[in-house]
C-alpha positions in Angstrom: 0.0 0.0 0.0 1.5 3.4 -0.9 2.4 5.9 1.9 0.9 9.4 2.0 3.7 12.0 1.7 1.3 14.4 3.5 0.8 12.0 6.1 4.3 11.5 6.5 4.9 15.4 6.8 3.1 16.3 10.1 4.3 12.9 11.1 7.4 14.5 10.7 7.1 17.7 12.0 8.0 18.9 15.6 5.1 20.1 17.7 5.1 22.8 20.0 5.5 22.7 23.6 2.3 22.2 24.9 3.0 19.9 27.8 3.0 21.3 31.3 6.4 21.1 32.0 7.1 23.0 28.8 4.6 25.8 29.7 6.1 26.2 32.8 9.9 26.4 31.9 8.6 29.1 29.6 6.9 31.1 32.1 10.2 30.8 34.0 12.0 32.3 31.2 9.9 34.9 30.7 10.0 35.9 34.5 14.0 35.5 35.0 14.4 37.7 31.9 12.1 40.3 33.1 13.9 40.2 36.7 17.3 40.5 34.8 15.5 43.9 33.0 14.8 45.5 36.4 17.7 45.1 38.1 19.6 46.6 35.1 17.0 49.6 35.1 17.8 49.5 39.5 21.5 49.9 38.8 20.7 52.7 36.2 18.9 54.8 38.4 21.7 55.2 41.2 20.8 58.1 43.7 22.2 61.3 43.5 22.7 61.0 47.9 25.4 58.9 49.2 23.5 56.9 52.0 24.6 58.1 55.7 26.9 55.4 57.7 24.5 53.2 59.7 23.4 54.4 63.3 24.4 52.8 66.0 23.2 53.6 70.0 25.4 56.1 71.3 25.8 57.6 68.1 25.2 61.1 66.9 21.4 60.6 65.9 20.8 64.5 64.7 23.7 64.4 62.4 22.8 60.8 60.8 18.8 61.8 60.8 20.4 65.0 58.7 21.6 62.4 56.4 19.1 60.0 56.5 16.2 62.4 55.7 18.1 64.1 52.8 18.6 60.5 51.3 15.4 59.1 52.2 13.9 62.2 49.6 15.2 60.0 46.7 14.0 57.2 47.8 10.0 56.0 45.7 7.9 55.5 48.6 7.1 52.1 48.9 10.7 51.3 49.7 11.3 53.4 52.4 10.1 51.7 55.3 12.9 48.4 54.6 16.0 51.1 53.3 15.4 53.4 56.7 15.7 50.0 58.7 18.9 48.9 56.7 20.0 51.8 57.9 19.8 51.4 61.6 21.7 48.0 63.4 21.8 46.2 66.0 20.0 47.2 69.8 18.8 50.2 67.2 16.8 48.5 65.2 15.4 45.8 67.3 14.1 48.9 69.4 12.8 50.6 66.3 10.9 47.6 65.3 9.1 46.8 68.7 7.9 50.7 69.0 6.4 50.5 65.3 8.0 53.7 64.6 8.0 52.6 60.5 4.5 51.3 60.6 3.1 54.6 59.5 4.0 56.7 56.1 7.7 57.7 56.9 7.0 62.0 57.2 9.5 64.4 59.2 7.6 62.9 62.1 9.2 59.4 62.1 12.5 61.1 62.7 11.2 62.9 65.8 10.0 59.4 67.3 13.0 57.5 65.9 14.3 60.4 67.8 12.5 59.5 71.2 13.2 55.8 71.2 17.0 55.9 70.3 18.3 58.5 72.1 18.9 59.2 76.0 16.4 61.9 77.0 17.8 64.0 79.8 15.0 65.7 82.2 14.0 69.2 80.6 15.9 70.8 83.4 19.2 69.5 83.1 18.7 70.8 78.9 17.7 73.9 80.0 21.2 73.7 82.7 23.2 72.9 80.3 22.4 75.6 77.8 22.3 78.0 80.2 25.7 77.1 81.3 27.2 76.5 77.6 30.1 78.6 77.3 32.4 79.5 74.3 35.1 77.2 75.1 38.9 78.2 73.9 40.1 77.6 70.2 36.5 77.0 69.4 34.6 79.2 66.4 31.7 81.3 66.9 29.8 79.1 64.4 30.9 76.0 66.1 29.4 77.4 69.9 26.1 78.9 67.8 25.8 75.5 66.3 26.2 73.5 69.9 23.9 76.3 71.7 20.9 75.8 69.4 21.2 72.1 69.6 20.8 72.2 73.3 17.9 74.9 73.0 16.2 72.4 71.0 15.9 70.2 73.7 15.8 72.4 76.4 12.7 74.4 74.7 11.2 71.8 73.0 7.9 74.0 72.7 9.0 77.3 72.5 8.8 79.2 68.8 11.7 79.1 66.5 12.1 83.5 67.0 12.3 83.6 70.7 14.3 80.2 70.6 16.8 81.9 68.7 16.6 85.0 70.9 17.5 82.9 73.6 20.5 81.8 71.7 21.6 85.5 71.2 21.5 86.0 74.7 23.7 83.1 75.6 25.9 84.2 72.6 26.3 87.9 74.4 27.0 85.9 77.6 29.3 83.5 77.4 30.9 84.3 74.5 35.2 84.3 75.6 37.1 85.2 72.8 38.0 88.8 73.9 38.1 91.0 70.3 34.7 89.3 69.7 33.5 90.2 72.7 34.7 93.8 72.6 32.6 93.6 69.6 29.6 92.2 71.0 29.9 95.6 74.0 30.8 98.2 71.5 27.8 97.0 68.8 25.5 94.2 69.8 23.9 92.3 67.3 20.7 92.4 66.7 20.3 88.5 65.8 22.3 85.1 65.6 23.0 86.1 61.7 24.5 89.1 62.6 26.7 88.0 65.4 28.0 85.4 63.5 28.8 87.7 60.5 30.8 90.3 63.1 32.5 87.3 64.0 33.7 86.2 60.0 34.7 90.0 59.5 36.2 90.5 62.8 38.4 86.6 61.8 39.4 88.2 58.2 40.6 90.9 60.1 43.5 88.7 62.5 43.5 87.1 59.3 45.1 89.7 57.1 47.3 91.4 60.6 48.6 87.9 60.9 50.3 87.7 57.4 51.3 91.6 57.9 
């Protein structure tokens, strides 16, 4: 009996996958390839913010919330909640995670309660002591005892207004500011805010500046 050359044809021809095991190593192709695509596009779109070194207790927390804030801008925000907790270790984090400071939207907020967990909060009368008592200690820059003054005014007025805090500030800068030509200064013209103390004092140190190479 003759063979069919037609019949021998789709005899001969391969068929397409269409067992389950073939469906499903192309759905795992089509998914590693599309993983591969977005963690291209990921490395693409570096940030233009270094991230801050991890916090640690003990640490400095205003200076790495600085950082962390400023980085955390770049950040889309579904994905802010797991990079702000790779950026605290150890005691830190476990602390962080028990208080469910990150289970609300991360706002300016979260810092002030990541603030109140991680950090040793003196009694409002010791703050209020110790920036009272804050003096302009030898060697150091105007801008370096304006910056340590307001930190501690912070905390010791926690609820005053940013104006009179700031007042309060000139007043300790009038005070217990040492350096004796700046303080001269301060007696002969007294500034009428921190911005303007701080600018006698960059005049009055371009001054000794230029005597100094004379």
């Amino acid at each position: 009996m003759p063979r069919n050359p037609k019949s021998d044809t789709k005899q001969d021809s391969p068929e397409p996958p269409t067992s389950f095991f073939g469906v499903l190593m192309q759905r795992i192709l089509t998914l590693l390839s599309s993983v591969i695509h977005s963690g291209i596009v990921r490395k693409q779109s570096a940030l233009p913010v270094p991230p801050p070194e991890k916090f640690h207790m003990g640490e400095d927390f205003h200076r790495w919330a600085r950082a962390a804030q400023d980085y955390i801008e770049f950040v889309p925000p579904s994905d802010r909640r797991i990079v702000l907790l790779s950026l605290i270790e150890g005691e830190a984090n476990d602390i962080v995670r028990d208080e469910g400071v990150l289970d609300a939207p991360i706002t300016p907020k979260t810092f002030q309660r990541h603030r109140d967990c991680l950090t040793d909060r003196l009694h409002a009368a010791e703050f209020v002591h110790l920036f009272q008592t804050r003096i302009q200690l030898p060697g150091e820059r105007l801008t370096s005892f304006v910056r340590a003054l307001r930190r501690l005014a912070v905390e010791a007025l926690p609820d005053a207004d940013p104006i009179d805090r700031d007042a309060k500030v000139l007043t300790q800068i009038l005070v217990r500011t040492g350096d004796p030509p700046l303080k001269r200064r301060f007696l002969l013209s007294q500034p009428s805010t921190v911005a303007a103390a701080l600018d006698t004092a960059r005049r009055l140190e371009k001054i000794e500046a230029v005597l100094s190479h004379d």
